[in-house]
C-alpha positions, 0 to 999 in steps of 0.5 A: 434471533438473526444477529445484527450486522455489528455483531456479525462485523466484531465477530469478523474482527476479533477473529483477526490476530491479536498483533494485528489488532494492536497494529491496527490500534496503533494506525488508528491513534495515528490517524486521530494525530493528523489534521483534518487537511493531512488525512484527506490527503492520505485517501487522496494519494491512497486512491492515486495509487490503485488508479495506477494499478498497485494494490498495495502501497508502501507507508513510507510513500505517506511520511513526507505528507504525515510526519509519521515515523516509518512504523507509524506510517505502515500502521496508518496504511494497514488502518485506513487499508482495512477500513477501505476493505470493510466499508467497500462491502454493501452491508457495512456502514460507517456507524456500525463500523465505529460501533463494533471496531472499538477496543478491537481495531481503535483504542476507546479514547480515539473514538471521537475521532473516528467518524472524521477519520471515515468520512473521506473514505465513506463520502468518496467511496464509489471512486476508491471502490472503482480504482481498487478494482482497476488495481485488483485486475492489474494484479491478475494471472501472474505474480505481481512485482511488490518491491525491490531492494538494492545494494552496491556490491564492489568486487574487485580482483587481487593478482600478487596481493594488489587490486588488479581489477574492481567493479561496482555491482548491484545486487537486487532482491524482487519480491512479488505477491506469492509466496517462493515467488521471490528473485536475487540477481545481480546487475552490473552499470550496463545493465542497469542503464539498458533496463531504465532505457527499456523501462522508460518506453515502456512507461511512454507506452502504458501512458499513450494506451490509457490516454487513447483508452480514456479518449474513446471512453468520453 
């Protein structure tokens, strides 16, 4: 006899890591504390971000919004991420989702709230299926940036036990998508200055191109 859909989904997701099921519990239960109003928001700003091109956001970008602690919000990230992958796939339903997902990404006693958590994704799925694949194609080719990490570094310079020169230096730490991909580096003022400059225009740049984009597509 064929299995049935759930049962295929719950062999899918008990095949994840026991951690990531707990994190995943753990997202969940932090889902089912926010408002109706809170977690709308939390999709809104999850699909704001594809459209502009990232593929995975920082859980820290939700807590102003949520209230969350910064664990919390990376849990509530991963959560509504997985179900964001799941039910983008046609054979996966709402119903079957809360039906094979508990006790395996949800706790039992958040179940009730599970529907309310689905339904912003469900009901507006064909837009967040569409900026995930405009993020998924900004992401092709080449190792994409994921973040970057910076702390000031004062040097200074002692002639005859006295600081005979100091300056402040940035040092950087650049993590993309692939592994052994990663870059250290050290930027001074003037560096620093000139990369925002260049940033900036090219910022100006990308926005003149999706807006002359957009006007030759309506």
């Amino acid at each position: 006899m064929p299995s049935s859909s759930v049962e295929d989904l719950k062999r899918r997701l008990s095949a994840y890591p026991s951690d990531a099921h707990m994190f995943f519990k753990q997202g969940f239960g932090a889902a089912a504390r926010l408002s109706e109003e809170v977690r709308n928001q939390v999709v809104q700003e999850l699909v704001a971000n594809f459209r502009r091109g990232k593929r995975r956001v920082d859980g820290s970008t939700l807590r102003s919004m949520t209230g969350l602690s910064a664990l919390d919000s990376e849990r509530l990230m991963s959560a509504y991420s997985l179900l964001i992958g799941l039910l983008s796939e046609a054979e996966v339903s709402l119903d079957d989702l809360v039906e094979a997902g508990r006790d395996l990404i949800y706790f039992a006693q958040d179940g009730a709230s599970m529907p309310a958590i689905l339904k912003p994704i469900s009901e507006g799925l064909g837009a967040i299926d569409a900026a995930v694949q405009r993020a998924q194609l900004a992401g092709r080719v080449l190792p994409s940036f994921q973040k970057m990490e910076v702390v000031i570094d004062l040097r200074l310079q002692f002639l005859d036990g006295k600081v005979k020169h100091h300056i402040p230096v940035a040092v950087a730490y650049l993590k993309t998508d692939v592994a052994k991909e990663d870059m250290w580096f050290q930027m001074s003022r003037g560096d620093i200055e000139d990369t925002i400059k260049s940033l900036n225009e090219v910022l100006v740049n990308m926005i003149t191109a999706e807006t002359i984009y957009s006007e030759k597509s309506d």
